[in-house]
C-alpha positions in Angstrom: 4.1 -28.9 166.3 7.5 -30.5 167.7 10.0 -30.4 165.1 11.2 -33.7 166.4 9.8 -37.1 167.8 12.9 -39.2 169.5 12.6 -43.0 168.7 16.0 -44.0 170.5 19.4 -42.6 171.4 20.5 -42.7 167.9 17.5 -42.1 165.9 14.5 -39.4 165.7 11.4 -38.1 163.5 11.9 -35.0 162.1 9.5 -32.9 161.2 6.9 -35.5 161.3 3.1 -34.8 160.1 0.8 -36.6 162.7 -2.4 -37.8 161.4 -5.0 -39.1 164.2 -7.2 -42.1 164.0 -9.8 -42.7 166.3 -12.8 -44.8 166.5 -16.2 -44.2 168.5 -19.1 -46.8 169.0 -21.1 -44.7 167.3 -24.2 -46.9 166.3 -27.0 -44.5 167.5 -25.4 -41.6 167.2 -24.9 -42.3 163.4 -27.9 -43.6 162.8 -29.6 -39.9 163.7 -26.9 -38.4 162.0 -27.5 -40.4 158.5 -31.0 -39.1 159.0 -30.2 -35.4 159.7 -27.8 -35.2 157.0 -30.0 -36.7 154.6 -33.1 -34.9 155.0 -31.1 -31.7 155.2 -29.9 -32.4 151.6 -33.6 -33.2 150.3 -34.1 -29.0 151.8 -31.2 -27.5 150.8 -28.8 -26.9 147.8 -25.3 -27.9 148.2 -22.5 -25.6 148.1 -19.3 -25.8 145.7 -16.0 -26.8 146.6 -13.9 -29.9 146.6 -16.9 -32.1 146.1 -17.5 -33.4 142.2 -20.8 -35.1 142.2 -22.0 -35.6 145.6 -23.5 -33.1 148.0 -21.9 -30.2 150.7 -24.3 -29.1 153.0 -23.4 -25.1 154.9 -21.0 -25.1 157.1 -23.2 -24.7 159.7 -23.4 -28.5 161.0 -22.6 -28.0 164.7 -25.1 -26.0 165.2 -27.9 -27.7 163.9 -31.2 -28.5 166.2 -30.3 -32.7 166.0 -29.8 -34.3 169.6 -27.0 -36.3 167.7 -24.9 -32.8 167.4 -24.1 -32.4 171.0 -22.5 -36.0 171.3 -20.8 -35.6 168.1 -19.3 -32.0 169.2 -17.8 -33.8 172.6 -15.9 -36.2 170.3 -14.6 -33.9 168.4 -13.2 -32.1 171.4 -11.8 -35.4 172.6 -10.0 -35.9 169.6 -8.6 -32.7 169.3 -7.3 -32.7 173.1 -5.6 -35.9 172.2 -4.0 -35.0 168.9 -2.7 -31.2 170.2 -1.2 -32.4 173.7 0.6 -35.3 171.2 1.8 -33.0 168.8 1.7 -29.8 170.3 3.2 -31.2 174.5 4.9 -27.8 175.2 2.5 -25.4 174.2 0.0 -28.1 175.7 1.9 -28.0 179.3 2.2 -24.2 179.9 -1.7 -24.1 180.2 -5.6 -25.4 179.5 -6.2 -26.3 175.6 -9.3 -24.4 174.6 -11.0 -25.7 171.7 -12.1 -23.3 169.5 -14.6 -25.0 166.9 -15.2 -21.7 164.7 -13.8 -23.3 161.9 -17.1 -24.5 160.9 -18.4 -28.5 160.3 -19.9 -29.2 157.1 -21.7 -32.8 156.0 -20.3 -34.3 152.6 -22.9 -37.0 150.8 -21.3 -38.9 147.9 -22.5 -42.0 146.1 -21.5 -43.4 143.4 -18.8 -41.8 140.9 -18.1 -39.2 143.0 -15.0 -37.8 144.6 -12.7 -35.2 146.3 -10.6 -32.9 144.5 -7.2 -32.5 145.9 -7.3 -29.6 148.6 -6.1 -28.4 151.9 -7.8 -26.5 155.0 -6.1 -22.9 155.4 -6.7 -20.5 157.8 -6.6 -22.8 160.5 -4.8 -25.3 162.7 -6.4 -28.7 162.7 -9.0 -30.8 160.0 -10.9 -33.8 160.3 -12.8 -35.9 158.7 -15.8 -38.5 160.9 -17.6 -40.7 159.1 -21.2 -41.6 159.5 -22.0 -44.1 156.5 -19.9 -45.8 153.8 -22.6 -47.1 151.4 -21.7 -50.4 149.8 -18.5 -50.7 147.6 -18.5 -52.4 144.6 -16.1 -55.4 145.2 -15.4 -55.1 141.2 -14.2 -51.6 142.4 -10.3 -50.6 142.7 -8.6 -51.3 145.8 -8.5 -47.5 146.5 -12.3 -47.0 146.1 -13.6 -44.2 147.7 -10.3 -44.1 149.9 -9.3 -40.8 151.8 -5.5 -40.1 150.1 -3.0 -37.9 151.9 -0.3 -36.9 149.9 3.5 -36.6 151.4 4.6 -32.8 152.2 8.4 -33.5 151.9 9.3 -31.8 148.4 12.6 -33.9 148.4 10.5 -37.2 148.1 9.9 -37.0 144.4 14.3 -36.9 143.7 15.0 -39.2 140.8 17.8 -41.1 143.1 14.9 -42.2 145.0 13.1 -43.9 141.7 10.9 -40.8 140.5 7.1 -39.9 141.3 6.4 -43.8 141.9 8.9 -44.0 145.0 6.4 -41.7 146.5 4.6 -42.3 149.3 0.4 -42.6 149.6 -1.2 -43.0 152.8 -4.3 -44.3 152.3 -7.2 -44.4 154.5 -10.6 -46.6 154.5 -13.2 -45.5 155.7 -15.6 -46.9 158.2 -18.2 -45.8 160.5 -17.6 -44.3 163.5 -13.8 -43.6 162.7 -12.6 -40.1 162.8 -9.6 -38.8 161.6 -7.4 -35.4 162.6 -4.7 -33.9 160.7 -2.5 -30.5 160.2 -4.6 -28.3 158.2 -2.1 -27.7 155.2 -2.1 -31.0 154.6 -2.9 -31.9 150.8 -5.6 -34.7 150.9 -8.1 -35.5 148.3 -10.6 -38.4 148.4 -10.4 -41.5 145.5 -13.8 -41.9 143.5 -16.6 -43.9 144.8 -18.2 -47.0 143.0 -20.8 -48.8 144.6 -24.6 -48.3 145.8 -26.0 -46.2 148.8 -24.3 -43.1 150.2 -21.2 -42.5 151.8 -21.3 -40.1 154.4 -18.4 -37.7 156.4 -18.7 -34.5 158.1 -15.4 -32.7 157.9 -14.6 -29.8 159.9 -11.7 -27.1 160.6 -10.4 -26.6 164.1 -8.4 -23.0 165.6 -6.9 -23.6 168.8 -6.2 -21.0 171.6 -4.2 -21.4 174.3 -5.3 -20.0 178.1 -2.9 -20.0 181.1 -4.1 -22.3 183.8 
């Protein structure tokens, strides 16, 4: 990534971490996605990682048979053309971005009382997050509820000058459908517990890019 984004003559970004958010009118697409998702968690066990209490289907999702994968792979190469030639304009420039999707795509069910452990995506260049359905929060519920939480990489952030842990800063992102998010892989992210009824369901997936002379 560009180790500096120039706001004016006088001041710049350095080292920024860029964090996409994009939304897709979705409504269809969703809808056969909630039901793929869902019936593939009624036929198969779910796999252990970050999830506490919910369900992680393979990491096979892109290549399921569901006419709602194809439409949901072309979104995810839009979003990933639009965060690397951001982010990446240089290496972007010199030639065509090929997407390579190898990473794997993986379906996340959680309801309520579950959550993500904090946890980053090695082993590859960009991660993202789409979700499909966001249940029904309890309005009793804290304000982070069920919030995706990305924590500040800058190790000098924490300096007691600056007030301690608390002068740290969260970014905090709701949820809703049809919004997908893309972010550097290393990036330490966890997602707040859920209270409320129905399911809340993302499909996360890890990106490796390769770069081709035009």
């Amino acid at each position: 990534m560009q180790p500096e984004y120039k706001l004016n003559e006088s001041i710049a970004l350095a080292f920024p971490t860029p964090i996409l958010r994009k939304r897709f009118d979705a409504g269809a697409v969703n809808d056969g996605l909630k039901r793929a998702i869902l019936a593939r968690e009624q036929r198969e066990a779910g796999i252990t990682r970050s999830l506490i209490g919910g369900w992680h289907s393979k990491e096979d999702l892109l290549d399921w048979p569901d006419p709602e994968i194809a439409p949901f792979r072309n979104w995810i190469a839009q979003a990933i053309q639009e965060m690397t030639s951001f982010a990446m304009a240089d290496l972007a420039s010199a030639g065509r971005i090929n997407v390579d999707l190898d990473g794997g795509a993986w379906a996340n069910v959680v309801r309520n009382g579950s959550y993500h452990k904090i946890h980053n995506h090695p082993d590859c260049d960009w991660s993202g997050v789409y979700y499909v359905a966001v249940g029904s929060p309890d309005p009793a519920g804290p304000p982070e509820n069920g919030m995706i939480e990305f924590l500040d990489p800058r190790m000098g952030a924490t300096l007691p000058s600056l007030g301690g842990p608390t002068a740290l800063p969260k970014l905090r992102v709701a949820p809703e459908p049809g919004l997908m998010l893309i972010f550097p892989s290393w990036l330490y992210h966890y997602v707040n517990t859920f209270h409320g009824a129905g399911e809340r369901i993302s499909i996360a997936f890890n990106i490796k890019l390769r770069f081709r002379p035009g």
